[in-house]
BAGUZA-951187 format. One record per residue (C-alpha): x, y, z. Coordinates in Angstrom, 1 decimal, always signed. Layout:
BEGIN
kolvo u->X	v->Y	w->Z;
...
END
This chain:
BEGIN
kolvo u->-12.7	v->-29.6	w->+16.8;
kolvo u->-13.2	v->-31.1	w->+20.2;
kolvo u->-16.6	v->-31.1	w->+22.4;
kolvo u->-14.7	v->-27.9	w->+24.5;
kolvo u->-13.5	v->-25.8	w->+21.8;
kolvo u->-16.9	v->-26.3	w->+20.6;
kolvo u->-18.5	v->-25.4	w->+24.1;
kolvo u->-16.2	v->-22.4	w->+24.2;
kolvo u->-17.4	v->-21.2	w->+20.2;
kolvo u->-21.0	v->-21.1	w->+21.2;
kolvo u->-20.5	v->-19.0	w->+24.1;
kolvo u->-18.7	v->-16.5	w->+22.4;
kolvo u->-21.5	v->-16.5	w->+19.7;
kolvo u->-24.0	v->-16.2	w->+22.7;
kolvo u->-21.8	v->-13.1	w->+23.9;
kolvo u->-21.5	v->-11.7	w->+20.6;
kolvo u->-25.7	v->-11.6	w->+20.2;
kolvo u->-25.9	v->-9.2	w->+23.0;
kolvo u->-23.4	v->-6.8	w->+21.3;
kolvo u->-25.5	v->-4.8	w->+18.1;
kolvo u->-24.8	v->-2.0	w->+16.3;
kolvo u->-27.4	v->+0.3	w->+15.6;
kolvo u->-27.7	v->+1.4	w->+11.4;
kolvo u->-26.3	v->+5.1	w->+12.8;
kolvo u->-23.4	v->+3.5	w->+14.5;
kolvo u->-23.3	v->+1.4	w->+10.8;
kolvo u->-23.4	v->+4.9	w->+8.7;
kolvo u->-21.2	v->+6.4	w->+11.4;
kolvo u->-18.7	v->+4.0	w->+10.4;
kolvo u->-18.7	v->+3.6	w->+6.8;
kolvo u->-19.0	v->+7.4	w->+6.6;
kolvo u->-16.1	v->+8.0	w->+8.5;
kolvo u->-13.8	v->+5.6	w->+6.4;
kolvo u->-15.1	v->+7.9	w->+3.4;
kolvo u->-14.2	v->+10.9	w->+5.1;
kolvo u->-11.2	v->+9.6	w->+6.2;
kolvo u->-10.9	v->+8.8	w->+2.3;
kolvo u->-11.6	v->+12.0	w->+1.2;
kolvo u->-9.8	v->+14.3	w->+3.6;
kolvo u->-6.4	v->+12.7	w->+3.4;
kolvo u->-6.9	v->+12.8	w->-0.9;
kolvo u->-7.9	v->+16.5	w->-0.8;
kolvo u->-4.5	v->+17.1	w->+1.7;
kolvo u->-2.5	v->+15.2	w->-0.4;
kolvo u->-2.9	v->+16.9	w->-3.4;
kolvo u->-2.9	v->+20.3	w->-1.7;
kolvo u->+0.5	v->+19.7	w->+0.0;
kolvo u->+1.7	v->+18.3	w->-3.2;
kolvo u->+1.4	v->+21.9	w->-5.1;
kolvo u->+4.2	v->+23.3	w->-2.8;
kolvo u->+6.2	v->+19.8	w->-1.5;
kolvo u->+5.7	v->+17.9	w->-5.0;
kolvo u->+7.4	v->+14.8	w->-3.4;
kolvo u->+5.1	v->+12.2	w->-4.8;
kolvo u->+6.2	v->+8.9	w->-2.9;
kolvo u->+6.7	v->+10.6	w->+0.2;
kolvo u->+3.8	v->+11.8	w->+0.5;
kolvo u->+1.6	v->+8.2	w->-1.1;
kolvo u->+3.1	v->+6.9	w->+2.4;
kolvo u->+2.5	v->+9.4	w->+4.6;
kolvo u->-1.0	v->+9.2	w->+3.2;
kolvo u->-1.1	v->+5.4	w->+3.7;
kolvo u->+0.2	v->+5.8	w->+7.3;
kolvo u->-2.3	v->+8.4	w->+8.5;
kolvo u->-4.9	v->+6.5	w->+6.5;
kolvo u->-4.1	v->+3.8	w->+9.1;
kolvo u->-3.8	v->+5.7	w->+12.1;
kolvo u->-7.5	v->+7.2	w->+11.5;
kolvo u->-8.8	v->+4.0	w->+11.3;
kolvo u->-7.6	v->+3.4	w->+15.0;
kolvo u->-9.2	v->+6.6	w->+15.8;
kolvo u->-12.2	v->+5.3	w->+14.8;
kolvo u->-11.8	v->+2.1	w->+16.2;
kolvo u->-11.5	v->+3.8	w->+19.1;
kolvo u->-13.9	v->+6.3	w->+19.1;
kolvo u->-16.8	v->+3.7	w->+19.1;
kolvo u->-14.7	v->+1.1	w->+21.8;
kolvo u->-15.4	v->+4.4	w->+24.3;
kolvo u->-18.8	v->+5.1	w->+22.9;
kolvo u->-20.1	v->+1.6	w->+22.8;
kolvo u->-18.2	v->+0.9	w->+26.4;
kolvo u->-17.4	v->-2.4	w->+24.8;
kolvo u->-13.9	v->-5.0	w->+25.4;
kolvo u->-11.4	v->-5.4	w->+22.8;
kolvo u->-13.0	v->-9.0	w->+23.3;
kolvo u->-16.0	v->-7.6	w->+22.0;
kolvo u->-14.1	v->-6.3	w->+18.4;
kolvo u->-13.1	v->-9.7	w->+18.1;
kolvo u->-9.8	v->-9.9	w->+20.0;
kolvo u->-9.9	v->-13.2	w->+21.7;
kolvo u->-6.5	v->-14.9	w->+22.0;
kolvo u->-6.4	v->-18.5	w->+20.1;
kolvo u->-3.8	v->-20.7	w->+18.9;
kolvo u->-3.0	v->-21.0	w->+15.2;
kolvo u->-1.1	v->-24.1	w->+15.4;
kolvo u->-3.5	v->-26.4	w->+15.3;
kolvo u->-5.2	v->-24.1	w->+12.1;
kolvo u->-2.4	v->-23.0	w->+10.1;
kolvo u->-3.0	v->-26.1	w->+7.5;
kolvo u->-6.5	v->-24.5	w->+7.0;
kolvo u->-4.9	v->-20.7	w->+6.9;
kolvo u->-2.2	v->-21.6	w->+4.4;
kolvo u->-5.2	v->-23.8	w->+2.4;
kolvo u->-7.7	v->-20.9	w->+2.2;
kolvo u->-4.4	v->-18.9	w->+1.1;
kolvo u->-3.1	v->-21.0	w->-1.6;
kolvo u->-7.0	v->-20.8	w->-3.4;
kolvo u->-7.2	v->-16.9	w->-3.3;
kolvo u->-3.3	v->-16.9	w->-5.0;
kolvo u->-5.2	v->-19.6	w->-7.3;
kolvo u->-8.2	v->-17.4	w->-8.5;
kolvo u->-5.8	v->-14.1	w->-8.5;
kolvo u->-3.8	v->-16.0	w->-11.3;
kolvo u->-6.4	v->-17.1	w->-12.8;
kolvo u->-8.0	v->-13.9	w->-12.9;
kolvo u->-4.2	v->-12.1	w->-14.0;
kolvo u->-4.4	v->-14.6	w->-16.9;
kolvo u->-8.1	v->-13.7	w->-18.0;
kolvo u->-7.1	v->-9.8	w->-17.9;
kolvo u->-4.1	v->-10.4	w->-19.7;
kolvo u->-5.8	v->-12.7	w->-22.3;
kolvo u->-8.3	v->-9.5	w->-23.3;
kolvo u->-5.5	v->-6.9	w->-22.7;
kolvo u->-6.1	v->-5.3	w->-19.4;
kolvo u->-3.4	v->-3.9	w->-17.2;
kolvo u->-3.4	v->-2.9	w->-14.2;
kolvo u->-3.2	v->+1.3	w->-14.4;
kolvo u->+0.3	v->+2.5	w->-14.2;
kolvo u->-0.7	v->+5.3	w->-11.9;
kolvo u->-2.2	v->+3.4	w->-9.3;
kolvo u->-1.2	v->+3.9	w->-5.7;
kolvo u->-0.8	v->+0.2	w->-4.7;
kolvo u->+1.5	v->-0.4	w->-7.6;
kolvo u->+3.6	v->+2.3	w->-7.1;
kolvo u->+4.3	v->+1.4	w->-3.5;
kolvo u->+4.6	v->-1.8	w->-3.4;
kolvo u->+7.0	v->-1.4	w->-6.5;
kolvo u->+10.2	v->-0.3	w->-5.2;
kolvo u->+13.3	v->-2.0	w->-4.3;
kolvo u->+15.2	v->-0.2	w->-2.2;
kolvo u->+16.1	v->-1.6	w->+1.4;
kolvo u->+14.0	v->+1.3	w->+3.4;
kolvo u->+11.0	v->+1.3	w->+0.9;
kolvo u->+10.7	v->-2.8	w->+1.4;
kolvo u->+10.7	v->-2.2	w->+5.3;
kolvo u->+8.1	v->+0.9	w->+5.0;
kolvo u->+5.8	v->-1.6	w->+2.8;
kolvo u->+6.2	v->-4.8	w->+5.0;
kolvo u->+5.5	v->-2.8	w->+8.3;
kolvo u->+2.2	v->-1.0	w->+6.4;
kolvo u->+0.8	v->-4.0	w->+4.1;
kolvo u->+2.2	v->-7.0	w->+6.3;
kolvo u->+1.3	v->-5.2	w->+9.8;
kolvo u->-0.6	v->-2.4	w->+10.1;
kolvo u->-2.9	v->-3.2	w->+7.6;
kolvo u->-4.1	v->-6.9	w->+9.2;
kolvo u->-4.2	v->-5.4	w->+12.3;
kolvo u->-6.1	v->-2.7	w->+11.5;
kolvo u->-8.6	v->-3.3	w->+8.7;
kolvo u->-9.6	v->-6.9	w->+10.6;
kolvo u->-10.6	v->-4.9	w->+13.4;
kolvo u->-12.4	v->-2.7	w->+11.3;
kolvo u->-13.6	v->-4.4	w->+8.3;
kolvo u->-14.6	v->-8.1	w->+10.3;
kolvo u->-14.9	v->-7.1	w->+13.8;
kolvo u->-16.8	v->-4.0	w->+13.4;
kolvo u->-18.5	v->-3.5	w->+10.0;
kolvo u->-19.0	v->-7.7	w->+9.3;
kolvo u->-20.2	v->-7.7	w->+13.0;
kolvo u->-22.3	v->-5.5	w->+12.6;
kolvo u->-23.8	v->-6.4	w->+9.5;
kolvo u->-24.2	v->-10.4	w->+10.9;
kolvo u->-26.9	v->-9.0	w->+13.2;
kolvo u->-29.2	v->-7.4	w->+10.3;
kolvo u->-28.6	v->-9.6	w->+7.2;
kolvo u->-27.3	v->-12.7	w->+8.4;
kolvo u->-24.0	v->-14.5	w->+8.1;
kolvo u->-23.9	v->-14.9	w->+4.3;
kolvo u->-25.3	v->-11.5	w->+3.2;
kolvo u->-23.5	v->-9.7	w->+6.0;
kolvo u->-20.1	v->-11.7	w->+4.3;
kolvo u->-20.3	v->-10.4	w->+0.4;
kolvo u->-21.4	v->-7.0	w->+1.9;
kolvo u->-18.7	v->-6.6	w->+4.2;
kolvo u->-16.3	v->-8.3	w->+1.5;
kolvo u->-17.2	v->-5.8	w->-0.9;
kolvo u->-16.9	v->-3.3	w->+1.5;
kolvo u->-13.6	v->-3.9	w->+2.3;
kolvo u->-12.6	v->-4.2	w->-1.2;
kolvo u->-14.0	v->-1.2	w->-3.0;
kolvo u->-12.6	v->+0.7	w->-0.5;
kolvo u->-9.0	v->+0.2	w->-1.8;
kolvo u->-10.4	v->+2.6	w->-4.6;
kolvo u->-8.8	v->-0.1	w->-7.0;
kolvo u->-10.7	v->-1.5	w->-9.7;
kolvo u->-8.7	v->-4.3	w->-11.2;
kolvo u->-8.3	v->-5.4	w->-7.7;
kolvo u->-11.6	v->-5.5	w->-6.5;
kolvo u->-12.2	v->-9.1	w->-7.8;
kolvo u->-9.3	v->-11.0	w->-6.1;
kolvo u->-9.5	v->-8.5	w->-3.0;
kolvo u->-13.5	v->-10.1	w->-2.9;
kolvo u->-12.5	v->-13.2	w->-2.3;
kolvo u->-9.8	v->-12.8	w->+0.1;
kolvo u->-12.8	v->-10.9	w->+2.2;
kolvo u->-14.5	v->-14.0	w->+1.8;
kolvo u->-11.8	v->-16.0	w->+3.2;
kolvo u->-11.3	v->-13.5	w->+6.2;
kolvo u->-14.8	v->-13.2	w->+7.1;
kolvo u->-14.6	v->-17.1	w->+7.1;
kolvo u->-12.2	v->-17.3	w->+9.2;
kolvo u->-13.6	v->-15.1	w->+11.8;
kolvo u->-17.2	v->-16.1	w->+11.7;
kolvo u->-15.2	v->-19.7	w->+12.4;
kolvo u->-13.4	v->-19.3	w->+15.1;
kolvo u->-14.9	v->-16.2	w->+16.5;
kolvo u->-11.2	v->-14.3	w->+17.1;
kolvo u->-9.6	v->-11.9	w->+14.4;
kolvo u->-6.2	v->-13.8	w->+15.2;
kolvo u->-7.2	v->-16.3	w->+12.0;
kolvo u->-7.8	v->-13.5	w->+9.9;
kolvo u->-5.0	v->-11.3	w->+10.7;
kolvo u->-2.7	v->-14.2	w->+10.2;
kolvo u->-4.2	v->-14.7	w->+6.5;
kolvo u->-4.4	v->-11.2	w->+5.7;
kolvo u->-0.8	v->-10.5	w->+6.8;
kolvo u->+0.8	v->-13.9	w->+5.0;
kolvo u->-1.1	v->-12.3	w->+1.8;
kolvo u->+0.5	v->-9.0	w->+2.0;
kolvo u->+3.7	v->-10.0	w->+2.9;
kolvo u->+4.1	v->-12.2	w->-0.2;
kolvo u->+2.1	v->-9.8	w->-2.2;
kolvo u->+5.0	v->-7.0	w->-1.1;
kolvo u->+8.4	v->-9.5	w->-1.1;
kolvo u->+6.9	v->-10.7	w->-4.6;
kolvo u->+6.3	v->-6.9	w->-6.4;
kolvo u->+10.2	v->-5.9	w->-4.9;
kolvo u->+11.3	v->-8.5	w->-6.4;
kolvo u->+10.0	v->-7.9	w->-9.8;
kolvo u->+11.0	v->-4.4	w->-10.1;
kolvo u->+14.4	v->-5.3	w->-9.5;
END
């Protein structure tokens, strides 16, 4: 990294100081991704006593899932008065990064196999009625696009807004960088509601909040949270061909 780019980093850090969240605005938050949570379960399964269209309505969940995230994104962007700059939207080349992206990416699909091997050696599966599974499972043309457009680009966009620029962010200013990383990576994974996930989903949190805290932009961690999803989605079609 050159003396500029370096010069340019520590400003944005500087910047960054002056922007806190308070521990309401931090309860606020995380309480509004479990109401979020909560609400769109309880509708789900009161809609599906009279329109029992189960996949239908797993997406429509999903989507409006995402769409209240921006809400709340939103809600505190007006209330805080802050920049999308200030979230963690600073425009940045990947070009001369990608090596490290596709590095950082090739270790996570490392320790998920490794840990798909140790699960399989002591006879755990993944539940057969869980909601990632059955999404990401089917093969048909319209389902694949529906999939790629949530997992491969709504979710990055999203969820690194929230989960790094916001939540990690915010946690930075009390804890420090490494506490403020496992919480918010654990954060971010045990709110998939997904428990044979939560282990590889850690360390990709890890790997985001890495790449964030790095280069002070979300454009690094979008990038690595979209190339994992993508593969994650073209690779389950494929198997349930």
């Amino acid at each position: 990294m050159d003396e500029e780019a370096e010069f340019n980093l520590a400003q944005v850090e500087r910047s960054l100081l002056k922007r806190s969240l308070s521990w309401i605005d931090l309860v606020m938050i995380l309480g509004g991704i479990v109401l979020i949570y909560l609400l769109l379960a309880y509708g789900t399964y009161r809609i599906m006593e009279w329109w029992p269209h189960e996949r239908a309505l797993m997406y429509i969940n999903a989507f409006m899932t995402q769409l209240s995230f921006v809400l709340l994104i939103w809600a505190l962007k007006v209330i805080r008065k802050w920049e999308w700059a200030d979230l963690g939207w600073r425009a940045m080349s990947l070009k001369k990064i990608m090596s490290k992206i596709l590095g950082l990416y090739a270790i996570t699909w490392l320790i998920n196999i490794s840990y798909a091997l140790v699960l399989v050696k002591y006879g755990l599966n993944p539940s057969s009625t869980d909601v990632y599974a059955k999404l990401l499972g089917q093969a048909t043309w319209y389902t694949l696009v529906l999939n790629l457009l949530l997992a491969g680009v709504l979710a990055p966009l999203v969820e690194e807004t929230l989960f790094r620029g916001i939540i990690f962010g915010g946690l930075k200013a009390y804890f420090g960088k490494w506490t403020a990383a496992v919480l918010s990576a654990a954060i971010f994974s045990g709110l998939h509601l997904q428990i044979y996930g939560f282990f590889p989903r850690f360390i990709l949190g890890i790997a985001l909040v890495y790449l964030y805290d790095k280069y002070k932009s979300l454009y690094p961690s979008i990038a690595l949270h979209a190339l994992n999803n993508i593969v994650a989605t073209l690779l389950a079609a494929s198997l349930s061909i």
